[in-house]
DSSP file (Angstrom, degrees, kcal/mol; ACC not computed):
  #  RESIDUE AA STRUCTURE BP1 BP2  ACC     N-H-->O    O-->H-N    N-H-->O    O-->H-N    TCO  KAPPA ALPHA  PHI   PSI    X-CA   Y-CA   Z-CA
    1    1 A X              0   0    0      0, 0.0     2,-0.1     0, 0.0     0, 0.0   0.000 360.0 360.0 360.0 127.8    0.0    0.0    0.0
    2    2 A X        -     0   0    0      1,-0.1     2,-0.2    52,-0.0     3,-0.1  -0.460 360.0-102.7 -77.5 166.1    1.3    3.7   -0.6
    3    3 A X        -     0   0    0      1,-0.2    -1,-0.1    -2,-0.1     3,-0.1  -0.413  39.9 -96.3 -76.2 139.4    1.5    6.3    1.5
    4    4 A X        -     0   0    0     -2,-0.2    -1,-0.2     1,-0.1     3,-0.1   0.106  43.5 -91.7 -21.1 152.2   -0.6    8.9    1.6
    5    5 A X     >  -     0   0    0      1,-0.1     4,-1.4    -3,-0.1    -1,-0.1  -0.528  26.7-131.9 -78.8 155.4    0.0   12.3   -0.2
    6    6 A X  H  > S+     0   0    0      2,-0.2     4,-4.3     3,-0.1     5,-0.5   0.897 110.4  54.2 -65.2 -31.7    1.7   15.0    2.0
    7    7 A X  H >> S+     0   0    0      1,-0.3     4,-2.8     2,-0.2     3,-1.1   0.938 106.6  49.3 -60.6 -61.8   -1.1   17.4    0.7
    8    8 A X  H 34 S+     0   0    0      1,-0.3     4,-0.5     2,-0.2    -1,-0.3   0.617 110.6  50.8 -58.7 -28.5   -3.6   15.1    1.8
    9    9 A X  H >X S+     0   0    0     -4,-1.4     4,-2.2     2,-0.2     3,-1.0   0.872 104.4  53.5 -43.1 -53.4   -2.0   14.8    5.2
   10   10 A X  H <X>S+     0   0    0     -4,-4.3     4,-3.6    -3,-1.1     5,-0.6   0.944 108.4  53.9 -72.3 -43.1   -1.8   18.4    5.8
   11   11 A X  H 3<5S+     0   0    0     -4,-2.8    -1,-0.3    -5,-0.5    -2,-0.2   0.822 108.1  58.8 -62.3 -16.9   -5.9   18.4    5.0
   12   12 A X  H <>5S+     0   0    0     -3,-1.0     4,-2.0    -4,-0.5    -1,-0.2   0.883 113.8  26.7 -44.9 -67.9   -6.1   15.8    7.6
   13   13 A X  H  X5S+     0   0    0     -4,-2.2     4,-2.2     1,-0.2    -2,-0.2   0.877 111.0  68.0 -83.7 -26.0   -5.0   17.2   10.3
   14   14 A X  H  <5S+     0   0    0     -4,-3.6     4,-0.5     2,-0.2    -1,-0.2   0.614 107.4  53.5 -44.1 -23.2   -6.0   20.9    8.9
   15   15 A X  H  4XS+     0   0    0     -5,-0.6     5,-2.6     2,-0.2    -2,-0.2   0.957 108.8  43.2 -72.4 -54.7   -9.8   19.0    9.6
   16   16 A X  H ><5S+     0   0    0     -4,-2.0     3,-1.8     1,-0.2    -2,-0.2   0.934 115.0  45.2 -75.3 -46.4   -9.4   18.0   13.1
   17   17 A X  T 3<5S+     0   0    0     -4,-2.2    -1,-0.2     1,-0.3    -3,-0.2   0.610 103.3  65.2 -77.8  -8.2   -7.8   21.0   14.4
   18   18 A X  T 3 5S-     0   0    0     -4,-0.5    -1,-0.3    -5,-0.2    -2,-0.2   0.392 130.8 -95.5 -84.9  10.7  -10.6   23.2   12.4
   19   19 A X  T < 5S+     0   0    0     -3,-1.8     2,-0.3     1,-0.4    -3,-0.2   0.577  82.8 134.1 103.0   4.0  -13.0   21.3   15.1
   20   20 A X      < -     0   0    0     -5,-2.6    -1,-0.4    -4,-0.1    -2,-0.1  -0.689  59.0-121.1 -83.4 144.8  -14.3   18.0   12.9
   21   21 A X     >  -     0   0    0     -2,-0.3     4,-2.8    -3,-0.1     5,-0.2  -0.308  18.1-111.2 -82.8-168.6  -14.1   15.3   14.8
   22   22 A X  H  > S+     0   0    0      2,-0.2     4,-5.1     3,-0.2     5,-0.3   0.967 114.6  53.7 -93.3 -42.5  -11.9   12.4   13.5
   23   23 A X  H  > S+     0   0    0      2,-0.2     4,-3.1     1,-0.1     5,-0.2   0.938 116.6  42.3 -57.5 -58.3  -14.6    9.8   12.7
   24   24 A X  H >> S+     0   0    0      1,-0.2     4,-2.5     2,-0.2     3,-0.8   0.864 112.2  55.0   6.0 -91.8  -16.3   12.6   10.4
   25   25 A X  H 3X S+     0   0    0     -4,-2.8     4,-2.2     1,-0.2     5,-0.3   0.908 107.4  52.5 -25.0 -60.8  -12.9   13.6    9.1
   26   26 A X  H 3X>S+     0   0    0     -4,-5.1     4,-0.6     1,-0.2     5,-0.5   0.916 107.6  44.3 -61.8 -37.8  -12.6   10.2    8.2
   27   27 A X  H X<5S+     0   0    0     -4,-3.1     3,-0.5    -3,-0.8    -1,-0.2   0.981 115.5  53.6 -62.0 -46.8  -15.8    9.6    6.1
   28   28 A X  H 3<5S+     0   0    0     -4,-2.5    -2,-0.2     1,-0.2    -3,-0.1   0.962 118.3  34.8 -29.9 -77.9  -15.1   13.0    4.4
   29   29 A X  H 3<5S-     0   0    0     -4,-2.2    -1,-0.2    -5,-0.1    -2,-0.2   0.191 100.8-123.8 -65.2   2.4  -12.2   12.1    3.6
   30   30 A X  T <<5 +     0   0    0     -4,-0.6     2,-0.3    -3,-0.5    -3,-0.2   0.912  69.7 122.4  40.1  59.8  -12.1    8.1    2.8
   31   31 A X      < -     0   0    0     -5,-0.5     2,-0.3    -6,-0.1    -1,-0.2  -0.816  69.3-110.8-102.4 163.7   -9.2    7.3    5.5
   32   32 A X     >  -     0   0    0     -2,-0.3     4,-2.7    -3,-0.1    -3,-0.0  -0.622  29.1-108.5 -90.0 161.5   -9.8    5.0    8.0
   33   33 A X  H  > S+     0   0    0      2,-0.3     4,-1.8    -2,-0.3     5,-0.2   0.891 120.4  55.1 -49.2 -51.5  -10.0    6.5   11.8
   34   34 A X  H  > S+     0   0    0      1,-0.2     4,-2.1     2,-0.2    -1,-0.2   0.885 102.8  55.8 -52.7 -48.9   -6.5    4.9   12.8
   35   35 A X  H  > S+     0   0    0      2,-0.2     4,-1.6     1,-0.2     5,-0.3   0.975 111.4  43.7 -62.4 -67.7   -5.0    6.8    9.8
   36   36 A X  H  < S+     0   0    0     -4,-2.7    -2,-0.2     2,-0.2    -1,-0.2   0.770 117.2  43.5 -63.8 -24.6   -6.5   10.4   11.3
   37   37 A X  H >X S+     0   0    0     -4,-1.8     4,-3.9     2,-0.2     3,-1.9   0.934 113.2  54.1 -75.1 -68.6   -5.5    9.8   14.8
   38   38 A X  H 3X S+     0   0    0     -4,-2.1     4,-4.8     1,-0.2    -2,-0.2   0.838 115.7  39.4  -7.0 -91.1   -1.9    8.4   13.5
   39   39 A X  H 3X S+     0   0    0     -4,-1.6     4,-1.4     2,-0.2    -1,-0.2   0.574 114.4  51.2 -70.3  -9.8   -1.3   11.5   11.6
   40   40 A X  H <> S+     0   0    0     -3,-1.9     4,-2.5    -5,-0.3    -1,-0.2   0.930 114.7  52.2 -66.5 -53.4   -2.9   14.0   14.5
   41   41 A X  H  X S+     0   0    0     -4,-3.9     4,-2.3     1,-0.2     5,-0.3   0.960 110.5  42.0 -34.1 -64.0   -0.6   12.1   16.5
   42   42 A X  H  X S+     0   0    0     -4,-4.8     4,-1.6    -5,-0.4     5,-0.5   0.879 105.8  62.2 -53.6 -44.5    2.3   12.7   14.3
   43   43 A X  H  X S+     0   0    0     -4,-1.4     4,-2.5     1,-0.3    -1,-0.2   0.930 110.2  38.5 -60.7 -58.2    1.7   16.3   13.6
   44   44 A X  H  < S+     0   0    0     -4,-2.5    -1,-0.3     2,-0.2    -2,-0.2   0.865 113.3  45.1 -81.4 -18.8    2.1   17.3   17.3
   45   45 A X  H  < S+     0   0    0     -4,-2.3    -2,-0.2    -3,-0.2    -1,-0.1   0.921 133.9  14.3 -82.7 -34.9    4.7   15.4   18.8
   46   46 A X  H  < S-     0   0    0     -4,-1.6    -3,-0.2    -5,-0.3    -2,-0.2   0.704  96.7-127.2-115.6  20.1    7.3   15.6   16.1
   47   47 A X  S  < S+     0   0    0     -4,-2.5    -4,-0.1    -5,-0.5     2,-0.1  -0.365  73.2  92.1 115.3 -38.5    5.8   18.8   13.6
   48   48 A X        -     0   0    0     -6,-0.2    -1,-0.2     1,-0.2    -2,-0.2  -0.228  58.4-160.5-129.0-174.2    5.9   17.2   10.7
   49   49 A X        +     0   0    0     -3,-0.1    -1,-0.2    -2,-0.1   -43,-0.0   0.822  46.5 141.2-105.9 -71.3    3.6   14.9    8.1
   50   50 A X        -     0   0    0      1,-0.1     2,-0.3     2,-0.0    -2,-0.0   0.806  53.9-115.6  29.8 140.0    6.4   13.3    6.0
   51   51 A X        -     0   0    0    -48,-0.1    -1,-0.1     1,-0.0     3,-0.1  -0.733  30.3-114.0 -84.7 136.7    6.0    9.5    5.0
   52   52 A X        -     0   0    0     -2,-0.3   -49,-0.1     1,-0.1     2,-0.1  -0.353  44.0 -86.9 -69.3 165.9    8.6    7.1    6.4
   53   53 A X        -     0   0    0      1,-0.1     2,-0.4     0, 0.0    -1,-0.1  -0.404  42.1-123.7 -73.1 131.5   11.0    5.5    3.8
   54   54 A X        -     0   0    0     -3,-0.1     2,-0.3    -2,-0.1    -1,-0.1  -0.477  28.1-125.6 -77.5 143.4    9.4    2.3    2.3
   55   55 A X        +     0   0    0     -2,-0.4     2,-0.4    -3,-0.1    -1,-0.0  -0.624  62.1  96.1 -85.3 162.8   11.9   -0.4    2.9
   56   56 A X  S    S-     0   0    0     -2,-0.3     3,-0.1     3,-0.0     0, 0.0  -0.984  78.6  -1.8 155.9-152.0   13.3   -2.9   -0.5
   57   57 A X  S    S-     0   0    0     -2,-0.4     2,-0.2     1,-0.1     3,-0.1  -0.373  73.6-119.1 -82.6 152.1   16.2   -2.5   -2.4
   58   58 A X        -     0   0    0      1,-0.1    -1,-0.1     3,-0.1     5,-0.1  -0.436  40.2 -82.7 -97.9-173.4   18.3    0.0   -1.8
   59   59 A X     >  -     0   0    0     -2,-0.2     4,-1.4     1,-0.1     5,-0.2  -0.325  38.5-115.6 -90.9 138.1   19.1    2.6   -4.4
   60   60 A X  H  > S+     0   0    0      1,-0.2     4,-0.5     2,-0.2    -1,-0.1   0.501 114.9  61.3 -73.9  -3.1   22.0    1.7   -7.2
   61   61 A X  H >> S+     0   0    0      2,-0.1     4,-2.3     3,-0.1     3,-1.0   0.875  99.7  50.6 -49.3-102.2   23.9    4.4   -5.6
   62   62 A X  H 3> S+     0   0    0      1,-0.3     4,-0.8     2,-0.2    -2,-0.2   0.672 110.6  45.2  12.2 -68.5   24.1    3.0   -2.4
   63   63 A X  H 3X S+     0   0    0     -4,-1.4     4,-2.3     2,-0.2    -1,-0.3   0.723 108.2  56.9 -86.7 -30.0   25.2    0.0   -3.4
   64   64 A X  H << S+     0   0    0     -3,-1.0     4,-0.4    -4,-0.5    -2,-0.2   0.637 108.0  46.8 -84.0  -6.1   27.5    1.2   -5.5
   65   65 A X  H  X S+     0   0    0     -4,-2.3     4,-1.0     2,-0.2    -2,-0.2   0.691 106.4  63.9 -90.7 -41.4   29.1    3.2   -2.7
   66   66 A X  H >X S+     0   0    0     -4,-0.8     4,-2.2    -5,-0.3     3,-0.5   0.916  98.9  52.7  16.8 -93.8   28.9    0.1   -0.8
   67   67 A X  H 3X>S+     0   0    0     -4,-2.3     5,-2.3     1,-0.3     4,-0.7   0.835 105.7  54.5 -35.1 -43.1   31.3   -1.6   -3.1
   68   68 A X  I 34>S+     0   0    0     -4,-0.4     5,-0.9     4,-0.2     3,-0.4   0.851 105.7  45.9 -89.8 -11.3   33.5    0.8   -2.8
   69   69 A X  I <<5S+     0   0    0     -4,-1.0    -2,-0.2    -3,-0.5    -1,-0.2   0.418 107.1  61.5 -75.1 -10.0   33.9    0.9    1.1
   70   70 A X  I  <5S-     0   0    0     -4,-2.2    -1,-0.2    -5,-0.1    -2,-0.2   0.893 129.0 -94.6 -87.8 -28.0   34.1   -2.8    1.0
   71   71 A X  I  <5S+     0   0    0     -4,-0.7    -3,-0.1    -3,-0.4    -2,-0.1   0.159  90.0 122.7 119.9  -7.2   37.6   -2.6   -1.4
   72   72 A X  I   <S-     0   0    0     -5,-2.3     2,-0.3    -6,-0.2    -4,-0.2   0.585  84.3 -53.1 -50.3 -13.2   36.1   -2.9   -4.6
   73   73 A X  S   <S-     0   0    0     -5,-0.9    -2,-0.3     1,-0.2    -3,-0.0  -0.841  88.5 -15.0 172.6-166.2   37.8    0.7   -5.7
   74   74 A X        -     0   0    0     -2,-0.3     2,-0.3    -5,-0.0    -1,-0.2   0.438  54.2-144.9 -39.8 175.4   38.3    4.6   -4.8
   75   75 A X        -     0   0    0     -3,-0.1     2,-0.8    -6,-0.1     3,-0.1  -0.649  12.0-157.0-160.4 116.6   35.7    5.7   -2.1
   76   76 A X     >  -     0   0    0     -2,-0.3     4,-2.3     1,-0.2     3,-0.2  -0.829   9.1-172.9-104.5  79.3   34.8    9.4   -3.1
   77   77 A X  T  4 S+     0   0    0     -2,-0.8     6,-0.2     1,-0.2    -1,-0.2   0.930  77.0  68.1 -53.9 -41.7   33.7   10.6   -0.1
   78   78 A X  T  4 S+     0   0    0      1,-0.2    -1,-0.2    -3,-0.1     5,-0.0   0.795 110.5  34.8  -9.2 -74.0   32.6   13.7   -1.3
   79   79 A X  T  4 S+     0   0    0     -3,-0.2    -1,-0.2     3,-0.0    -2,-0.1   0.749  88.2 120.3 -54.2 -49.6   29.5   11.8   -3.5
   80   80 A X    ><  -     0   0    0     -4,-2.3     3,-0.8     1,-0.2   -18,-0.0  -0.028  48.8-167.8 -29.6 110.9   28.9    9.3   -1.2
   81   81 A X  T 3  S+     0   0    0      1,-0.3    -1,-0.2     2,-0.1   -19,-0.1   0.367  82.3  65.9 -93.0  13.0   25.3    9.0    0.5
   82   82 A X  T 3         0   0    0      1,-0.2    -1,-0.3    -5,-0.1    -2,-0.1   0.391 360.0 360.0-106.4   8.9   26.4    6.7    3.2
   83   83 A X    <         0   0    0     -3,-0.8    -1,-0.2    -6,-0.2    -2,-0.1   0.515 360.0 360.0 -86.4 360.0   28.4    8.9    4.8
């Protein structure tokens, strides 16, 4: 399943704090209840809406940066996203 849109996040929680309640919110909006409390949650203890990183394979970057910290070549710190 994907994540939600941010936009659609920020209208979430933009619902509840304009005084709908959450089940309401949730019919409006076709989320489930869990999903508007979840994201109420999130908005006040750490600010933000943002989707977590889906986990899978990682990015051919990565890996290839990877490769090179094991000895396979050069390691360009500079480029590097694992540093």
């Amino acid at each position: 399943m994907r994540a939600y849109s941010p936009d659609l996040r920020a209208t979430i929680v933009a619902a509840v704090d304009g005084g709908m309640n959450k089940a309401q919110a949730a019919r409006t909006l076709g989320v489930g209840r869990e999903t508007i409390r979840r994201y109420v949650q999130l908005q006040r203890q750490i600010g933000a809406l943002n989707p977590r990183p889906h986990p899978g394979r990682r990015s051919w970057q990565v890996i290839t940066c990877l490769g090179y910290q094991a000895g396979v070549g050069r390691h360009d710190f500079k480029t590097c996203p694992v540093n």
